[in-house]
C-alpha positions, 0 to 999 in steps of 0.5 A: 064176884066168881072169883071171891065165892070161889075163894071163900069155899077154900079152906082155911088151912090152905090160905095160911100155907099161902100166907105164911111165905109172905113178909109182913110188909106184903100182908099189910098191903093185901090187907087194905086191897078189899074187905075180903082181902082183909078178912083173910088176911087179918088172922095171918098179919096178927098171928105171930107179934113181936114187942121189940120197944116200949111204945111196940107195947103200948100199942099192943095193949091199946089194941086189945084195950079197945076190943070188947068182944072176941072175934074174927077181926080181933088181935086178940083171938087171931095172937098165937104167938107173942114175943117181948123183946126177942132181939134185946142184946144182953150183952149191952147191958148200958144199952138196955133201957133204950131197947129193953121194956122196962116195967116199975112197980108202979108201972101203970103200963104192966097193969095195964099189960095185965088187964088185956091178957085175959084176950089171949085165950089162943095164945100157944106161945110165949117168949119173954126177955126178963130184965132188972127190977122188975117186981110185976113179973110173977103177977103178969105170968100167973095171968097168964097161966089162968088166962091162956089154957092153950100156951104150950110153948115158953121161952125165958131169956133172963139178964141176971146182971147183979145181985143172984139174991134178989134174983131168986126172989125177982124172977118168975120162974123161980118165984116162991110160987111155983108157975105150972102150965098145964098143956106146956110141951116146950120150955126153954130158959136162958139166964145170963148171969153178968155178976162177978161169978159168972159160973154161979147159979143159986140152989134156991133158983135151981130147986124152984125151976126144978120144982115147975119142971116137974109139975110139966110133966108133958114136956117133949122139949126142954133147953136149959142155958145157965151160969154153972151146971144146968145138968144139977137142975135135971138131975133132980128130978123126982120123976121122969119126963114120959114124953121128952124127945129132945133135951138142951143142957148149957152151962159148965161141965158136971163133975166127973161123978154126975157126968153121962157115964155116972152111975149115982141117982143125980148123976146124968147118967140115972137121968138118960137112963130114966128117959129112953125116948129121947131122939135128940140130946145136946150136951153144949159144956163150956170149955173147961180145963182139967188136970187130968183126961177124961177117958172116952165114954165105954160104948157098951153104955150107949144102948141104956143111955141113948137107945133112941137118940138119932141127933147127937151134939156134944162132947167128943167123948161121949161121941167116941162112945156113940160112933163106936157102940150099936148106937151109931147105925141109927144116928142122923146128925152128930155135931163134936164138941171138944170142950174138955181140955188137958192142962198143957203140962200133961200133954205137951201143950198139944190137944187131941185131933178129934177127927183121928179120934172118931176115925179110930174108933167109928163103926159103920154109919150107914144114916149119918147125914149131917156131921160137924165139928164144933168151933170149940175142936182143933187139930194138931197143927191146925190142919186135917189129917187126910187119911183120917177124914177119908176113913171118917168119911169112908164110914157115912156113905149117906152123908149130905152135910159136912161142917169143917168150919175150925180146921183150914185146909187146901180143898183141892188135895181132897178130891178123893176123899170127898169122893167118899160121900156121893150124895154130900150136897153142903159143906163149910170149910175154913179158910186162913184169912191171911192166905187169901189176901196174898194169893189176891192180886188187888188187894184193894179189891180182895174179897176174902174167900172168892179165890176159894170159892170158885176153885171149889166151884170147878171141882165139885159144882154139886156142892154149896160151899160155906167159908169160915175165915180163920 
């Protein structure tokens, strides 16, 4: 009895730091050991919800169905976060009716969804996989915008699988009403489009979402992954973002005028300048081909563009530019993409080695503490220029992390270089799978990587290896 009055003068706060280690397994069974137990534990086992099925569903709104009044023991008070169908695989698209949660337009389960989110009035976030014929969408968001004040996070993954007509008029986010949530700070919205035309992206879609992100005027997050140039979306915009601090772009690459070094007023350039407060930028284009090289972005531009930015992930050129500006002795993170490629024809079937590239050009990176290499950068020959990577190197004295996971190389001929970062505590390498399996003795019984690990081990014991096989 000592025991518990001690336990319930200690604060709230403190039992979901304890709690929010446990897995839901754990809880579930602490839960059952008293009433005690499980009024302490009731708000932290229904905090966060996952519908991954129909029936998830039909459980869910049973729940909340049956709760009449809002209180301690309640889902519907205790629910901050509900996730739809977060591991729904959209790329098996004949697989969707069996994992998806499909609603018809007669579907007495949507109207029964809709009449139980009223209890959601904690609710801060949403995440929601959008499937196929699914008319009820924009009713179930507009109760959700009117019945949840505190939402602050939205997450869209949307499969446009076929027709991007009726989609502009399906989807709610792009919907001729326009959803604003008044305290949203985080939006991400993902749409796959499997039509013929994966690069398409309808301008009816693209004018309505940025017409809602326009009306969230106090987002500090914003990710955008979509079929063609998602930077057209933020390119529009009327208005800055006074609080963004981090922005996701996916898609194709902008057109050389409406790139980062742009000067037009729907170019990315004008948008980055309009939003000096960004700390973290991620510019993710897909691989493209073009006739002619883009030059490196001029450094003198990075200081009105990313006077604030200390994590960068993006294209080498824009990272040539930051390493060389005086931008670069504020920059954390920088992960390289190369995803601009020259027509063979004009380089002899050779791409450039992004780590000489860097090297060439990099000043002084004294609180660089993660570098990486995207899976989209090669090297001439495949393999790492040493010199190169030791002045690389010589420049991020800070570094803890180093991601070498798209170039294959012998480790052990690198012990100088690595000699460079003192505090590096984590690095992923590649490793040619081939090789591994011939310096195996049984190879029966190989396992890929092992041989390498433990060479690596006994020359820098310090360091947690990940190995990519290439």
């Amino acid at each position: 009895m000592v025991f518990s009055t001690m336990c319930f003068k200690l604060p709230t706060e403190l039992w979901s730091e304890v709690f929010q280690y446990c897995s839901l397994s754990d809880l579930a069974t602490a839960s059952r050991v008293s009433r005690y137990w499980r009024a302490i534990i009731f708000p932290q086992l229904y905090r966060e919800v996952s519908i991954k099925s129909r029936s998830h569903l039909e459980t869910l709104v049973s729940r909340l169905e049956l709760e009449k009044t809002r209180g301690r023991l309640q889902v519907g008070s205790c629910l901050h976060s509900l996730a739809i169908n977060p591991d729904l695989d959209i790329h098996r698209v004949t697989l969707i009716q069996d994992y998806g949660v499909w609603f018809k337009s007669d579907d007495i389960l949507a109207r029964r969804f809709h009449s139980v989110i009223p209890k959601l009035g904690r609710l801060e976030k949403l995440l929601w996989m959008g499937i196929r014929y699914f008319p009820s969408a924009p009713e179930l968001f507009a109760c959700f915008r009117d019945s949840c004040p505190n939402l602050r996070s939205l997450e869209m993954s949307i499969v446009d699988a076929d027709d991007l007509a009726t989609y502009t008029r399906r989807v709610p986010l792009v919907s001729e009403q326009v959803f604003v949530f008044k305290n949203l700070t985080r939006l991400l919205v993902k749409v796959v489009n499997e039509s013929r035309n994966r690069n398409y992206y309808s301008p009816r879609a693209s004018n309505k979402l940025s017409m809602m992100i326009e009306q969230s005027p106090g987002l500090v997050e914003l990710s955008l992954r979509l079929p063609g140039e998602s930077s057209y979306i933020i390119c529009q915009l009327k208005e800055p973002l006074p609080r963004l601090r981090s922005l996701e772009l996916d898609g194709g690459y902008p057109q050389p005028a409406r790139d980062v070094d742009g000067t037009a007023n729907n170019s990315l350039g004008a948008f980055f300048r309009r939003h000096p407060h960004l700390t973290n930028v991620a510019l993710l284009w897909a691989p493209s081909f073009r006739p002619t090289e883009l030059p490196p972005v001029d450094p003198a531009l990075m200081p009105s563009l990313f006077p604030s930015v200390t994590k960068f992930d993006g294209p080498i050129r824009v990272c040539m530019g930051l390493v060389a500006s005086e931008v670069a002795e504020q920059l954390e993170a920088l992960k390289v993409e190369q995803t601009l490629h020259i027509h063979s024809n004009n380089m002899n079937g050779r791409l450039d080695d992004p780590i000489s590239a860097l090297a060439g050009r990099a000043r002084p990176l004294p609180n660089l503490k993660s570098l990486e290499f995207g899976k989209t950068c090669t090297c001439m020959g495949g393999h790492i220029d040493k010199t190169a990577l030791d002045k690389l190197l010589t420049a991020t004295p800070a570094l803890t992390f180093l991601g070498m996971g798209p170039f294959p190389a012998q480790w052990d001929d690198f012990s100088h270089t690595l000699k460079r970062v003192p505090y590096l505590a984590s690095i992923v390498i590649a490793v040619e799978h081939q090789k591994v399996y011939m310096s195996s003795r049984d190879l029966d019984d190989a396992n890929p990587g092992k041989l390498v690990q433990e060479g690596f081990n006994t020359l820098y014991p310090d360091i947690r290896l990940s190995i990519i096989l290439v």
